[in-house]
C-alpha positions in Angstrom: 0.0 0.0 0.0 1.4 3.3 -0.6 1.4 5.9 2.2 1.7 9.6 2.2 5.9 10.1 2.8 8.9 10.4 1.0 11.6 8.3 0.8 15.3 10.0 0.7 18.2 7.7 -0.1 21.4 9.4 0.5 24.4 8.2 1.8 26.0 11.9 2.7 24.2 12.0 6.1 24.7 15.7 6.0 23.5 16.3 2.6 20.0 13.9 3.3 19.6 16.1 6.3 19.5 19.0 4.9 17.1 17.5 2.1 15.1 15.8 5.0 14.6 19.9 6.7 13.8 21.3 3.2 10.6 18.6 2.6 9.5 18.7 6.2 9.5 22.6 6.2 7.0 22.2 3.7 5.4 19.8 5.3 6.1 16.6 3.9 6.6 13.2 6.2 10.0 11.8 4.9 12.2 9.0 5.9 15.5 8.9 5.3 18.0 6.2 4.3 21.8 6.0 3.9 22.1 2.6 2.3 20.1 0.6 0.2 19.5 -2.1 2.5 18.2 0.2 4.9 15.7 1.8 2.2 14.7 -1.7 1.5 14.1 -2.0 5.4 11.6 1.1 4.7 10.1 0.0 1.5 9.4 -3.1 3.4 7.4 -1.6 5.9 4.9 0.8 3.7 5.4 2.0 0.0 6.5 5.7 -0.2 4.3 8.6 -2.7 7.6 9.7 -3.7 11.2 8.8 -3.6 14.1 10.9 -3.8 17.7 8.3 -4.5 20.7 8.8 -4.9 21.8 6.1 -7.8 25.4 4.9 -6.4 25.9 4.1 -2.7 28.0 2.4 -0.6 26.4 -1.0 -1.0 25.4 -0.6 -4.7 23.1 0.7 -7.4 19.7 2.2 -6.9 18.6 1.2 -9.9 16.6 -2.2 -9.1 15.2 -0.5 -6.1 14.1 2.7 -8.2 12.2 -0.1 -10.5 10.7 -1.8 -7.8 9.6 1.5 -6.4 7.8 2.6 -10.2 6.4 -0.9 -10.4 4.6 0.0 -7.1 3.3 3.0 -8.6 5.6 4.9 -6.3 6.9 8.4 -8.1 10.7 8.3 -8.5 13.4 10.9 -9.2 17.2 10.0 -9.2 19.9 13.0 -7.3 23.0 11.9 -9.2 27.0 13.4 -9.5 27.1 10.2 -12.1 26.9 11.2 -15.9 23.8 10.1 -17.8 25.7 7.0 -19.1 25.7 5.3 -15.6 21.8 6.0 -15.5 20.3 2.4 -17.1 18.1 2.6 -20.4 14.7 1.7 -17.9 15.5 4.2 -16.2 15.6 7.0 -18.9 12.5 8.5 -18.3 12.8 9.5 -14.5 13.5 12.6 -13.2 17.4 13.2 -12.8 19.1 15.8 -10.0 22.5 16.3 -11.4 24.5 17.0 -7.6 24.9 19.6 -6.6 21.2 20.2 -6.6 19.3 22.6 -4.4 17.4 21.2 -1.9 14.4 23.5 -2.8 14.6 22.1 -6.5 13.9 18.7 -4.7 11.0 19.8 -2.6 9.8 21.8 -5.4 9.6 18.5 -7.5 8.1 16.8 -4.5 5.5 19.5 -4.1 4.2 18.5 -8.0 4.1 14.9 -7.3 1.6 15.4 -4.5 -0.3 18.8 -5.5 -0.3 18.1 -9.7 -1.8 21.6 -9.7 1.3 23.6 -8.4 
């Protein structure tokens, strides 16, 4: 079932909070993860609206997690330093963040995915 919060998957703790502050300033329940496993761990527990990942981590690729997210009609957007080559072909139609993004370009994006009309 999908719930009302945003995922965040960052592994620069300071960077996610700062994210994390940005989307709950306007309102927005978010959970944050700094691996992969531990998104899964969230994933696991409810479906997130909206997901926010960062596509290389520590303990891989965000890529099969972004899919799974999609397939659970979960909104996805990718926050990436990696060029657009690293970024898999089923993948090419989601929202990319190149880093350094603003965090307000995030929550702005976040905003459309639950209020179409802004």
């Amino acid at each position: 079932m999908i719930t009302d919060y945003i995922l965040v998957l960052e592994d620069n703790v300071l960077v996610a909070m700062e994210i994390e502050d940005e989307l709950t300033e306007r309102g927005f329940r978010v959970a944050v993860a700094v691996d992969i496993a531990e998104a899964e761990a969230l994933v696991a527990q409810e479906t997130p609206r909206a997901a926010l990942l960062d596509l290389r981590l520590p303990d891989g690729h965000s890529a099969p997690l972004a899919l799974h997210l999609i397939a659970q009609d979960c909104t996805v957007a990718l926050i990436s330093g990696a060029d657009s080559g690293m970024i898999p072909a089923s993948l090419a139609g989601v929202p990319r963040f190149p880093k350094p993004v603003g965090v307000w370009e995030l929550a702005d994006w976040a905003t459309g995915v639950f209020d179409p009309q802004k």
